[in-house]
C-alpha positions in Angstrom: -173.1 111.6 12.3 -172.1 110.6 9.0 -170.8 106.8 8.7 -168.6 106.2 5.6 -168.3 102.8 4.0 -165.4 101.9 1.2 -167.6 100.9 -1.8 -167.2 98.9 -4.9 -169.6 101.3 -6.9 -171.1 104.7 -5.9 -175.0 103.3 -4.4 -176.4 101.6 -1.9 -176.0 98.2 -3.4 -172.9 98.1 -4.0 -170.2 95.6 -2.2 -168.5 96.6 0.5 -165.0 96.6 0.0 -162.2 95.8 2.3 -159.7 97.6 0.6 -159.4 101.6 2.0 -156.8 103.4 0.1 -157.9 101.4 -2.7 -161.7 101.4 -3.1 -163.6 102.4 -6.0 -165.8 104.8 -4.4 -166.8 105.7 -0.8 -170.5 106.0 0.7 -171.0 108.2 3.2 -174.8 107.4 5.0 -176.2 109.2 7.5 -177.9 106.6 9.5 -181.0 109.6 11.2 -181.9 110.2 7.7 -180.5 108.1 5.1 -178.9 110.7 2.9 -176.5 109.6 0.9 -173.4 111.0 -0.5 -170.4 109.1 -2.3 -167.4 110.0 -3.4 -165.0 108.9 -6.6 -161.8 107.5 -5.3 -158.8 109.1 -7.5 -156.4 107.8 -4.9 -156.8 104.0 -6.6 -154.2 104.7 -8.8 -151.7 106.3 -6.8 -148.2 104.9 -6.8 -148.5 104.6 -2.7 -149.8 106.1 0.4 -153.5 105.6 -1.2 -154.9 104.9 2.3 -153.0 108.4 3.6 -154.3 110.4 1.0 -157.9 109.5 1.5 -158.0 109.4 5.3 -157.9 113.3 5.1 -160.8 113.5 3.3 -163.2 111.6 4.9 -162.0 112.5 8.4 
């Protein structure tokens, strides 16, 4: 099972941040192996339902 963690940059040491529809970047890790994938946010500038729009994707 992948685990996905909103991201202030695309790596592993980046911040976590608490913003969803609004992050940078999302991480997603999976925790067996440590592979890691992330994804660019191009939801952060949408005029609203930024949260909605992403919650698709990473369902």
């Amino acid at each position: 099972m992948w685990v996905c963690v909103t991201a202030t940059a695309g790596d592993l040491n980046a911040q976590v941040d608490p913003r969803f529809g609004r992050c940078p970047y999302f991480v997603f890790v999976d925790p067996d192996t440590m592979a890691i994938e992330t994804m660019h946010n191009d939801a952060i500038v949408a005029s609203g339902g930024a949260g909605v729009l992403k919650g698709g994707v990473t369902v």
